[in-house]
Residue, then its C-alpha position, 0 to 999 in steps of 0.5 A: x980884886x983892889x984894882x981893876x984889871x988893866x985890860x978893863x980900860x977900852x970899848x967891849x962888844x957883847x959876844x953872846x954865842x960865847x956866854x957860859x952859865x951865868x957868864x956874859x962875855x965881851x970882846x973888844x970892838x974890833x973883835x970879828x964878831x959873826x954878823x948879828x942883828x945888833x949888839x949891847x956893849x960897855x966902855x970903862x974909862x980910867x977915870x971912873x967913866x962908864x958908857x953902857x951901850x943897850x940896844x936902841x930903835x932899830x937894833x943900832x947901839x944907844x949909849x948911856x951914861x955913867x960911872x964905875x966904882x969898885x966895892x969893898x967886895x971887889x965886884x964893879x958897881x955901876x951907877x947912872x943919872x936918873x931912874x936906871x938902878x945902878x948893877x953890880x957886876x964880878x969880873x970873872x976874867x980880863x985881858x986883852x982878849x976876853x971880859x968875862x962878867x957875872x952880874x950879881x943881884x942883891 
């Protein structure tokens, strides 16, 4: 992959009854998702912007920030401020619809 995928641009909701294997799948937010006790989620900007949405107080979404970039290898790298290591992620499928995401450990 030299460019992500147009689709990758917006807010996605974890839709962990759908993950497969090693494959996490996210749907938009405004996916009819089954009610859930709390739900983790990601933001990719065009600009390089990055939003990580981990499971705060209460099971209520918190929002962390930073940034995506894609590696020689095609996989998204994403980076954050201060002692967060950064993750490296393989887009396995994206549109409108559905991203489907493998996280690679190194």
């Amino acid at each position: 992959m030299r460019e992500p995928p147009a689709g990758l641009f917006r807010s996605w909701i974890h839709s962990y009854e759908e993950d497969h294997g090693d494959v996490r799948v996210y749907r938009p937010d405004d996916h009819p998702f089954p009610p859930a006790r709390g739900r983790r989620g990601m933001e990719f900007a065009a600009d390089g912007a990055f939003v990580d949405h981990p499971l705060g107080r209460g099971d209520a979404p918190d929002a962390v920030p930073g940034h995506w970039r894609l590696a020689a290898d095609g996989h998204v790298v994403l980076t954050f401020e201060g002692a967060r290591p950064e993750r490296e992620l393989e887009i396995v499928r994206c549109d409108e619809a559905v991203l489907e995401v493998r996280r690679i450990m190194r």
